[in-house]
C-alpha positions in Angstrom: 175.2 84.0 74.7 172.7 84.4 77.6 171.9 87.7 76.2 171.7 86.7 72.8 167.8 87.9 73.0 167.6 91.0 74.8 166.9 94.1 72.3 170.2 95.6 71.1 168.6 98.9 70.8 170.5 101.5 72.9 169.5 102.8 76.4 169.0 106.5 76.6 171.7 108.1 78.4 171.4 108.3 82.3 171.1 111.5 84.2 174.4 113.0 85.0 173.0 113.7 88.0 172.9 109.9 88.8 175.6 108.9 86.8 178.4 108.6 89.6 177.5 106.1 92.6 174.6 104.4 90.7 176.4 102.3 88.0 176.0 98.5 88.5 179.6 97.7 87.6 182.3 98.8 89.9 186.3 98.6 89.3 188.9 98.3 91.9 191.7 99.7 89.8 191.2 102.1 87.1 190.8 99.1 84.5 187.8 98.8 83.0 184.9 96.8 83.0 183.0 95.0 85.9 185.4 92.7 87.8 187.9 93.4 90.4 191.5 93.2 90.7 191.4 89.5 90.5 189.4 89.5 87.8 186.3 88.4 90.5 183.1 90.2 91.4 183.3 92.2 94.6 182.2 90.6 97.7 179.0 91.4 99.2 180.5 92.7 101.8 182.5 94.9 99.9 180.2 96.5 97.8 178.0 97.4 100.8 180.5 99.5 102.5 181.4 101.2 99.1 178.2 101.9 98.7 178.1 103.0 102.5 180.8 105.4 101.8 179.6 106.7 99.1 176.8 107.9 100.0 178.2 109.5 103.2 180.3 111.5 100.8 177.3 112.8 98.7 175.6 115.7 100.2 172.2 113.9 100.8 173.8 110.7 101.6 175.9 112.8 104.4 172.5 114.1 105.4 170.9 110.9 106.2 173.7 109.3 107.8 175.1 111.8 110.4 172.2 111.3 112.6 172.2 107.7 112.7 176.0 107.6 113.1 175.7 109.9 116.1 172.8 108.3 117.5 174.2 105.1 117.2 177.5 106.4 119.0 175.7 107.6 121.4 173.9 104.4 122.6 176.5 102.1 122.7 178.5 105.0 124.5 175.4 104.9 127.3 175.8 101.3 127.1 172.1 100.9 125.7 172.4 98.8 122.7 171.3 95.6 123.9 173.0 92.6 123.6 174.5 90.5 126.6 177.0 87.6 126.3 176.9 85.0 128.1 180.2 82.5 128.1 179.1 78.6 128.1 181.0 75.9 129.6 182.3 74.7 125.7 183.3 77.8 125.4 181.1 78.9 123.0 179.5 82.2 123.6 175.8 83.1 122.9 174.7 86.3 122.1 171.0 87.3 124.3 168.8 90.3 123.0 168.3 92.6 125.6 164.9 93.5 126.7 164.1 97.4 125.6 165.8 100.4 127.5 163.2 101.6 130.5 161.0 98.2 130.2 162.8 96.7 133.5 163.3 98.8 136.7 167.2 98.2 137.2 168.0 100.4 139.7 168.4 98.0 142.6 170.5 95.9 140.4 172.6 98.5 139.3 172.9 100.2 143.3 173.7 96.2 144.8 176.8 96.1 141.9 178.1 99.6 142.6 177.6 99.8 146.6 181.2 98.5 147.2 182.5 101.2 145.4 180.4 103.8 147.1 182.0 102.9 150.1 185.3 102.9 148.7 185.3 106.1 147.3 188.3 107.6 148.7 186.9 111.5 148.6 187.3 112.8 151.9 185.1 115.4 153.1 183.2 114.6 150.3 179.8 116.3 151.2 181.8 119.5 152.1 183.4 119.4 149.0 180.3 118.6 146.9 178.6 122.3 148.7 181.5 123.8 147.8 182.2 123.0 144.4 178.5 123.2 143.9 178.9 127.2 144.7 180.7 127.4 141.2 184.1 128.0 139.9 182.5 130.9 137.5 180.5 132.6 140.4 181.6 134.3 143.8 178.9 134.9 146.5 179.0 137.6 148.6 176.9 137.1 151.8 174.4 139.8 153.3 172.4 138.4 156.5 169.1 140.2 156.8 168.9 138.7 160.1 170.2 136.9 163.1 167.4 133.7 162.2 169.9 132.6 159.5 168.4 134.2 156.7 170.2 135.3 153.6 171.1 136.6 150.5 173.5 136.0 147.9 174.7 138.4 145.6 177.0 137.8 142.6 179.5 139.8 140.1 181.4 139.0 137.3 185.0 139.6 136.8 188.2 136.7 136.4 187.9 134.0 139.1 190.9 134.8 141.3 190.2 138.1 141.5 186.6 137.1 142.5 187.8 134.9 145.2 189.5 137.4 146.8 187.1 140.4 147.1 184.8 137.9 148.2 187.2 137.3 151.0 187.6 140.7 151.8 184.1 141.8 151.5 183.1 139.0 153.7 185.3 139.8 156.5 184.2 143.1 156.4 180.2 142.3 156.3 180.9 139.7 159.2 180.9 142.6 162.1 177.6 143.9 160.5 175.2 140.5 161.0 173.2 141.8 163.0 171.8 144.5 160.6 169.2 144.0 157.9 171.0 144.4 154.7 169.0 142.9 151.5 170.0 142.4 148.3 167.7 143.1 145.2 164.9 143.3 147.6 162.6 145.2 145.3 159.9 147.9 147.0 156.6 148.1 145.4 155.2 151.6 145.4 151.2 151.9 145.7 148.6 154.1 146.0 148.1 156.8 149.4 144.7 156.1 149.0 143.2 153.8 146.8 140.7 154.6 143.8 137.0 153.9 144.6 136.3 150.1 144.0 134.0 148.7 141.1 133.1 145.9 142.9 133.9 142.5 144.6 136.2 139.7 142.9 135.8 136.4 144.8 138.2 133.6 143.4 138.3 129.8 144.3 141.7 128.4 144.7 141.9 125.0 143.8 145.3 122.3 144.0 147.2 122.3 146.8 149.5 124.5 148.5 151.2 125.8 146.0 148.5 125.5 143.3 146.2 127.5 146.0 149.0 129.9 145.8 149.4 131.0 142.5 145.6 131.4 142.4 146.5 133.9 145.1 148.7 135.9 143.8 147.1 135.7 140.0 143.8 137.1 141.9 145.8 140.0 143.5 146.9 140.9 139.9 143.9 140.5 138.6 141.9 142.4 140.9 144.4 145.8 140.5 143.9 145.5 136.6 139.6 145.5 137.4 139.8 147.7 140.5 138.3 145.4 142.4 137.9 144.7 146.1 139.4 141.2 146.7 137.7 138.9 149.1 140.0 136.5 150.7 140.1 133.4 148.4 137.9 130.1 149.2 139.4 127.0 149.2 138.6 124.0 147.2 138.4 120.7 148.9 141.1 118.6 146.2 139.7 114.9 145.7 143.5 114.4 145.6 144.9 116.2 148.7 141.6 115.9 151.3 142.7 119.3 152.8 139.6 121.2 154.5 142.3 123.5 155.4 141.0 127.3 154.9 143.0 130.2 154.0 143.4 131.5 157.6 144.6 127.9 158.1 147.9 128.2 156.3 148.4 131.6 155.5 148.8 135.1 158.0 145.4 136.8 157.2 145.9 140.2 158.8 149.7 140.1 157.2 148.3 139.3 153.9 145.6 142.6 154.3 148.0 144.3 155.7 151.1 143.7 152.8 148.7 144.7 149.8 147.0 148.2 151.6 148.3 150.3 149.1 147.8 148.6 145.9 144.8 146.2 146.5 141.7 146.4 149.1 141.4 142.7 150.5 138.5 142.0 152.7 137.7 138.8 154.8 134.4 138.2 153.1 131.6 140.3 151.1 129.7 142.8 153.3 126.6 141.8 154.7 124.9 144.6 152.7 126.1 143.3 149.3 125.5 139.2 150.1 122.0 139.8 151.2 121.2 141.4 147.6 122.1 137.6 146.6 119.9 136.1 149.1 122.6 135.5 151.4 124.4 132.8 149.2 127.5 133.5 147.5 126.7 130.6 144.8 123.9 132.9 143.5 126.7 135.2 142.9 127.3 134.8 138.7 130.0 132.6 138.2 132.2 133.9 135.2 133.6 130.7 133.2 137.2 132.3 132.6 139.8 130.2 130.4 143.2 129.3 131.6 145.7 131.5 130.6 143.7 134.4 129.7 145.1 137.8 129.2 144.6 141.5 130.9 142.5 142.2 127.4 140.1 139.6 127.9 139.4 140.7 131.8 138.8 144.3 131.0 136.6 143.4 127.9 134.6 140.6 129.5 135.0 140.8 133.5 135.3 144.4 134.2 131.3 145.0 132.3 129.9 142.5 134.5 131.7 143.3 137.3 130.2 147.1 137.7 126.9 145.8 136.4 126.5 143.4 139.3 128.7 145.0 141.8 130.1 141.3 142.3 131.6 138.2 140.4 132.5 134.8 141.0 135.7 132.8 139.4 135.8 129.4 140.0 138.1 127.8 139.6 140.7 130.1 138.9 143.8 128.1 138.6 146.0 129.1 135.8 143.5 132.1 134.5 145.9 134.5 134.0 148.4 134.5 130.9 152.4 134.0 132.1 153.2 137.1 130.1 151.4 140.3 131.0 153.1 143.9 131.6 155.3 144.4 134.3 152.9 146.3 136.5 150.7 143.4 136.9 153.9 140.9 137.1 155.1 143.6 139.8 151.7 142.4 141.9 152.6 138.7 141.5 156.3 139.7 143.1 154.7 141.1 145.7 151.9 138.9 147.1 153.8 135.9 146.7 157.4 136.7 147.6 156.5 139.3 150.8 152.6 139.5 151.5 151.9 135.6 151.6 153.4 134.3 154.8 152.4 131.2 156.5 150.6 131.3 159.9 151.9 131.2 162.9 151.6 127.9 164.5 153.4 126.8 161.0 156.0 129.4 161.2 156.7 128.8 164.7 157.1 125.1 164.4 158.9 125.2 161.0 161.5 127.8 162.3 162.1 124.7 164.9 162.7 122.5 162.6 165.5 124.7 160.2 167.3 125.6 163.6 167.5 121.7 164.3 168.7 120.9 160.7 171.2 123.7 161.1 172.0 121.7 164.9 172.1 118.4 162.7 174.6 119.3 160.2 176.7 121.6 162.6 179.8 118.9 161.3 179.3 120.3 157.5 178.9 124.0 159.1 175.6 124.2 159.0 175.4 123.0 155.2 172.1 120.5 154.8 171.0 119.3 151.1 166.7 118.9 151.0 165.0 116.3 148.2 161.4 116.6 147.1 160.9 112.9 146.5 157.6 112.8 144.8 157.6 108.8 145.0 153.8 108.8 146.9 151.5 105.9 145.6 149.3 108.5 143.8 152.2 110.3 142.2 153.9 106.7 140.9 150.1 105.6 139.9 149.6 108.8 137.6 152.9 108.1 135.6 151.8 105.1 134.5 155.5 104.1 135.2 156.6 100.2 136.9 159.0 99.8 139.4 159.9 96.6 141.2 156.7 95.4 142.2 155.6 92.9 139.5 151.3 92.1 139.3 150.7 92.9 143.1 152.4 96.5 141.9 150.2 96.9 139.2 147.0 96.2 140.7 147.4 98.6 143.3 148.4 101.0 140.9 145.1 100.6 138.8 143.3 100.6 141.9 144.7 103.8 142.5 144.4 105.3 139.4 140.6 104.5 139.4 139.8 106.2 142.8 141.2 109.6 142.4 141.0 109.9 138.2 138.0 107.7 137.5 138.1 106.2 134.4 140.7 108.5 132.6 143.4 105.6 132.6 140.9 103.6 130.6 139.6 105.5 128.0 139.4 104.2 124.4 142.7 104.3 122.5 144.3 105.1 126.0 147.6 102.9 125.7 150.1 102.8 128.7 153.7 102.8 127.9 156.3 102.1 131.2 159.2 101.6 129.6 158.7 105.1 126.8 157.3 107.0 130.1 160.5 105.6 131.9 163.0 106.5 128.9 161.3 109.8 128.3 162.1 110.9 131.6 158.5 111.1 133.0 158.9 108.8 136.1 159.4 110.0 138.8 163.2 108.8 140.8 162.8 106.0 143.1 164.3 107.2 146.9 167.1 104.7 145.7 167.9 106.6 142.4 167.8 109.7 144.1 170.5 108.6 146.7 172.9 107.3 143.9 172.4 110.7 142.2 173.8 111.9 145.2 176.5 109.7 145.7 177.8 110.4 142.5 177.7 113.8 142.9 180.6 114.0 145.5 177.6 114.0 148.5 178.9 110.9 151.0 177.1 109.1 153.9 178.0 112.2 156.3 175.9 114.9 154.4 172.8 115.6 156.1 169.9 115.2 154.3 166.0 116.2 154.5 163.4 115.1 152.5 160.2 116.4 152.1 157.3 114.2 150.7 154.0 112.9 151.2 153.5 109.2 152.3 155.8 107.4 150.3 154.9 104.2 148.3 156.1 101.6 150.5 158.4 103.4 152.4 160.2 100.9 154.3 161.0 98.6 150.8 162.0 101.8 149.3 163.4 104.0 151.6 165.9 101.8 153.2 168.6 101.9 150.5 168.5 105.7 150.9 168.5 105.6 154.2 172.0 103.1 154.1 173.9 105.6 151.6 172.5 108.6 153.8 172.4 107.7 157.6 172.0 111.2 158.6 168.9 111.2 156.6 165.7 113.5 158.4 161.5 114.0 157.6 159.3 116.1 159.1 158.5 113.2 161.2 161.9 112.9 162.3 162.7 116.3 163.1 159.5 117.5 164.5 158.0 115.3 167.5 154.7 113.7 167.1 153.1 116.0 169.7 154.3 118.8 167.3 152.7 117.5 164.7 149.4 116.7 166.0 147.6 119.9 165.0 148.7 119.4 161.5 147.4 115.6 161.0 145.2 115.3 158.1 146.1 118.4 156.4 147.8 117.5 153.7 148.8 121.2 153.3 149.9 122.8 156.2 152.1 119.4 156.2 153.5 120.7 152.5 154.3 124.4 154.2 156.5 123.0 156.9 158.4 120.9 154.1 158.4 124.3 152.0 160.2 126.3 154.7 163.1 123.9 155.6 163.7 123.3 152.0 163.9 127.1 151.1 166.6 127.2 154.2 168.5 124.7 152.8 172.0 124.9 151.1 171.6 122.8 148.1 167.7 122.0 147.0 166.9 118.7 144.8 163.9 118.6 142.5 163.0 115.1 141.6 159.6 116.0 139.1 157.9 118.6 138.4 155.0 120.3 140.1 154.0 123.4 141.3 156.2 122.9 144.8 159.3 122.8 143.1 158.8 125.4 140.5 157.6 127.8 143.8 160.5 126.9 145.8 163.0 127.5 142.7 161.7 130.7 142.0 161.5 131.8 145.9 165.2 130.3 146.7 165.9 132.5 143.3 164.8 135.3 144.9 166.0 134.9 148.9 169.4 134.3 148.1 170.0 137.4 145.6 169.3 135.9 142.2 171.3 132.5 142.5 170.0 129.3 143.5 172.0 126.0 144.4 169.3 123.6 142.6 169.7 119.9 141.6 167.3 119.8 138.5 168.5 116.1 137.4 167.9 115.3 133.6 166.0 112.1 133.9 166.4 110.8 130.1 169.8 110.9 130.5 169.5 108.7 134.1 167.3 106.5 132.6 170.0 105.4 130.0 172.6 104.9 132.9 170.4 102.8 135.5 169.7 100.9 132.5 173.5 100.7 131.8 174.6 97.1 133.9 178.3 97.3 132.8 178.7 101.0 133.5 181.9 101.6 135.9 181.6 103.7 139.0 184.3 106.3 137.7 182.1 106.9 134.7 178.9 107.0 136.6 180.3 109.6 139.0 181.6 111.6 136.2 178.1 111.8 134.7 176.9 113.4 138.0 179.3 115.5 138.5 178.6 117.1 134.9 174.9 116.9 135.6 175.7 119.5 138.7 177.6 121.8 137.0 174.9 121.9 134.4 172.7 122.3 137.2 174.8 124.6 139.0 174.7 127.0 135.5 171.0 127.1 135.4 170.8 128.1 138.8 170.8 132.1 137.9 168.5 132.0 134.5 166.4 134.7 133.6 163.0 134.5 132.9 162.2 133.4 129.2 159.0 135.9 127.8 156.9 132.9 128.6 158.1 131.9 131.5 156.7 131.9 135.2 157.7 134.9 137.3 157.4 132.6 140.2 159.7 129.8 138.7 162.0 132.6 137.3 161.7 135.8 139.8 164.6 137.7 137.5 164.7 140.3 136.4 160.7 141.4 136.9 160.7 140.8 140.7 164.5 142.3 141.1 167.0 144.9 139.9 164.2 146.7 137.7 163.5 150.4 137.7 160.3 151.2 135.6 157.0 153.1 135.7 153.0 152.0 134.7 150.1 154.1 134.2 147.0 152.6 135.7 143.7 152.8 134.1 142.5 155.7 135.6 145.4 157.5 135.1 147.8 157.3 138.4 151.2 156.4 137.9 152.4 153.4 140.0 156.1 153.4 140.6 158.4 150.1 140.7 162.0 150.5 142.4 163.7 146.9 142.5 167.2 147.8 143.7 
C-alpha cells in the first residue's frame, strides 16, 4: 500500500468549529467515503464551486463575498469589465484585454457612435419638457416677482401632488395681477445697532483668489470684524499669479452700497485715517501682520486678535482666505448672510452691462418662454493642467500641459514621490467634463438642439477642437462674447474678474444652472440661486464617477444612456433644497441660517442683536 509507512498513530480530533466545509473528502450522495456518485473524484470544476458555495453560506464566507459579487455586478452592468471580441475571418474569435477604465479619453468615440440617435430622438419639445420635469414631481413652486427686471422667488410646500398642482395654479393666477409689487420670500432682515459701540481699532484684510475667493474673504472679514469690534477698512486685493486681475475692490464691487448695507452692524471705511497710518510711518506693511490659520474659530480671535488689536490700535491679516471656521454661532453666520447675499453688489458698469446680457438671453430663448440652461465649463488650459487629467491630445497635449503646470505651480507637479495618475484622476471623478461630455449630459437629459444655452468660462483649452461638438448638439449655444459686443467688453479686457461677475449674474438668472467641477464660483452661485429663488435651486451637480464608467462604456445603447441622465437629474433635482450640514458653508447652503430663522445673540458688550428671517 502507498501508505503502508505513514505513522498509524491517530490524529487529534479537528475543531468542531472547522469540521463542516474543511474535510478533504466530499460525497455526492449520502454514501460514504471520498468518491462521487460514479465512484470518481469530483472534477475540479466541481469542487471549486462547492467550495464557492459553501463559503457564501457561512457567515464569514457570506461576508467576504457580497462585496465582490456586487461589485462585480456592477461593472459588467456599466459595461467596464474589459474584454472586447473581435470575429476573424475563420471564424474563430479572439478575445482582446481592454486597456483600464479612465486610461483612454473615449468621449468622442462614444459621441460619433451615438449622434445618429441624438438626432433621432423622437422627444418633442424636448428642452421644454426637460425645464419642466426638472421643476419636480414632489415639489410645487409658487412664484413671487420682487420686480419688473425678472427677478424671483420660489417658494415651496408640502402636501399630495395633485393637490399641490392645483393651489399652485390658483395661487399663481392670483399673484399674476400683483407683478409689479415687491413681494419676497424668506428674505431675512438683519437687525443692528442705532448707533454703533466705540471701535477698538482697525482690521485690514487681504483677499486673495478670484472673484469669489475675494468674496468669501469679504464677507468672513465683516464677521470677523463685529466679533472684535473693529472698524473694517475696505479689503486689498491680492494680485493672483493665476488670474492676473489688478482689479481693486471699487473695480468690481459698489463701494458706497457696501458702506452703506453694513451701517448698523459694522463701521467700514475706505482706508485707515491719515492720523492712525502716520503713526506707522505712512506704510500699512509696517502695520503687524497677524499669521492667522485657516479655519480658525471666534475663540481664537478674541484670545489672540482682539489683545493686539487694542494694543496697537491696528492689525493686518494677510492673507485671509478661509480664516474663519464654517461653523460659528448664528450671529456671526447672520453677518456672512448679510454681506454676501444683500451688501456685496457688483458695480455699476458690471451691473449695467450684465443686466443687458440676461434681458438678451431671456430675448434668445423667448421660443422656450424665456427658459435658458447656463454651464460653468471649467475646461481652461490651466484648470485641465492642474488635474493632471489626458484628453485627446496625445505628447503635443502633454507638453503643453507640463509647460503649464510649471509656470503657474513651479515645481509642485515634480516633487519627489509625486506620481500622476490620468486614468485614477479620470475614474475618481476629478477631471473636469470636456465641452463634448457636457453636451451629451445634456442630451440625455431630455435638453435638445433648441434649448438655449450659455456658458460661462474662461479661455477654453482649444476652443475650436473642443467646442464644436457642443456647439453641433446645441446650435443656440451663447458666451459672454456672443451676447455682449466687443465694444461692450472692452473696459473689461484683462480682468479676469470683472469678466467672472458678468458670467455670475446671467448664470444666477438662469432657469436650470450646471456645475461641471468644483470651485468657489459654483458653490457661490449654488448657495445665492438657493437663496434668490426661496430655498430651491434647479442645479445640475453631475456625478462624474459614475460618467466616467459610461463614456468608458463603447457598447452602451442610447436608451440606457439617456436613462442614466435622466436619474442623474432627479437626483440632482432632490439635492436642490438641502439644508446646511453643521459643517457646511452657509454660502454653498444658505438654509436655514440665512432664511426662515427667528433667534436672538447677545454681543460682547452686552447689546442684544435681533435676527428676523421671515
Amino acid at each position: 500500500m502507498r501508505n503502508s509507512n505513514r505513522s498509524i498513530s491517530p490524529s487529534p480530533p479537528s475543531s468542531p468549529r472547522f469540521r463542516h466545509g474543511h474535510s478533504k473528502n466530499f460525497t455526492a450522495s449520502g454514501g460514504g467515503g471520498g468518491g462521487c456518485a460514479r465512484g470518481g473524484k469530483l472534477r475540479a470544476a466541481d469542487r471549486i464551486v462547492f467550495l464557492l458555495i459553501s463559503a457564501v453560506f457561512r457567515r464569514k464566507g457570506l461576508l467576504l463575498f457580497a462585496p465582490l459579487l456586487y461589485i462585480s455586478g456592477m461593472l459588467l452592468f456599466m459595461g467596464s469589465l474589459g474584454f472586447d471580441v473581435a470575429s476573424l475571418q475563420n471564424a474563430v474569435s479572439v478575445v482582446h484585454r481592454r486597456l483600464p477604465t479612465g486610461s483612454v479619453y473615449w468621449s468622442p468615440q462614444f459621441f460619433e457612435k451615438l449622434w445618429p440617435f441624438m438626432e433621432a430622438d423622437s422627444l418633442s419639445n424636448a428642452s421644454h419638457n426637460a425645464v419642466l420635469f426638472f421643476l419636480g414631481a414632489s415639489t410645487v413652486y409658487l412664484l413671487c416677482f420682487e420686480n419688473s427686471k425678472t427677478k424671483l422667488h420660489i417658494c415651496y410646500f408640502k402636501g399630495l401632488v395633485v393637490v399641490r398642482l392645483m393651489i399652485s395654479a390658483i395661487l399663481f393666477t392670483r399673484l399674476l395681477p400683483l407683478v409689479k409689487l415687491e413681494i419676497n420670500c424668506c428674505l431675512f432682515c438683519f437687525q443692528g445697532f442705532s448707533e454703533l459701540p466705540e471701535s477698538n481699532g482697525f482690521l485690514i484684510i487681504e483677499a486673495n483668489g478670484g472673484l469669489n475667493q475675494q468674496r468669501l474673504s469679504i464677507c468672513d472679514a465683516v464677521a470677523v470684524a463685529w466679533l472684535l469690534n473693529a472698524t473694517l477698512v475696505i479689503p486689498i486685493f491680492h494680485l493672483n499669479s493665476v488670474w492676473q486681475d489688478s482689479s481693486k475692490f471699487g473695480d468690481i464691487f459698489d463701494e458706497e452700497f457696501f458702506i452703506h448695507a453694513l451701517r448698523n452692524h459694522v463701521n467700514v471705511v475706505r482706508e485707515l485715517p491719515e492720523d492712525v497710518l502716520q503713526r506707522f510711518d505712512n506704510n500699512i506693511s509696517n502695520i503687524v501682520n497677524l499669521r492667522v490659520k485657516g479655519w480658525s474659530s471666534p475663540a481664537h480671535y478674541l484670545q489672540k486678535v482682539l489683545p493686539k488689536l487694542k494694543a496697537m490700535g491696528a492689525v493686518r491679516i494677510a492673507p485671509f482666505s478661509n480664516r474663519l471656521a464654517y461653523s460659528v454661532p448664528s450671529n456671526l453666520q447672520g453677518l456672512r448672510c448679510l454681506s454676501n447675499f444683500e451688501a456685496l453688489r457688483f458695480s455699476e458698469p458690471i451691473l449695467a452691462l450684465a443686466d443687458k446680457m440676461v434681458e438678451r438671453m431671456l430675448k434668445n430663448s423667448s421660443h422656450s418662454g424665456g427658459n435658458y440652461v447656463s454651464v460653468h465649463l471649467r475646461f481652461e488650459m490651466d484648470m485641465v493642467a492642474f488635474s493632471c487629467c489626458e484628453y485627446d491630445g496625445g505628447e503635443e497635449e502633454r507638453q503643453e500641459m507640463n509647460i503649464a503646470r510649471e509656470r503657474s505651480w513651479r515645481g509642485k507637479f515634480r516633487r519627489r514621490g509625486r506620481v500622476i495618475r490620468p486614468d485614477a484622476n479620470r475614474v475618481d471623478g476629478k477631471c473636469p467634463l470636456s465641452p463634448l461630455e457636457v453636451g451629451m449630459m445634456l442630451r440625455g437629459m431630455g435638453f435638445d438642439k433648441n434649448t438655449s444655452v450659455f456658458v460661462a468660462a474662461g479661455n477654453i483649452y482649444k476652443a475650436e477642437k473642443y467646442m464644436a461638438p457642443l456647439k453641433q448638439m446645441f446650435p443656440l449655444l451663447e458666451t459672454k462674447d456672443t451676447v455682449a459686443t466687443p465694444e461692450e467688453l472692452a473696459i473689461f479686457k484683462d480682468h479676469s474678474s470683472r469678466l467672472a461677475a458678468l458670467d455670475y449674474t446671467v448664470c444666477l438668472h438662469s432657469e436650470v444652472f450646471v456645475t461641471t467641477q468644483g470651485g468657489n464660483f459654483p458653490h457661490f452661485l449654488m448657495g445665492h440661486r438657493r437663496y434668490l429663488y426661496g430655498g430651491h435651486a434647479k442645479t445640475i451637480k453631475p456625478d462624474k464617477r459614475k460618467l466616467a464608467l459610461l463614456f468608458d462604456s463603447r457598447h452602451i445603447r442610447w436608451e440606457t444612456f439617456k436613462q442614466q441622465m435622466k436619474d442623474m437629474l432627479r437626483h440632482s433635482d432632490a439635492k436642490g433644497s438641502e439644508l446646511k450640514k453643521p459643517t457646511g458653508s452657509v454660502y454653498t447652503f444658505p438654509m436655514p441660517d440665512c432664511m426662515c430663522k427667528q433667534t436672538e445673540s447677545v454681543h460682547e458688550n452686552g447689546n442684544t442683536t435681533k435676527l428676523i428671517y421671515s
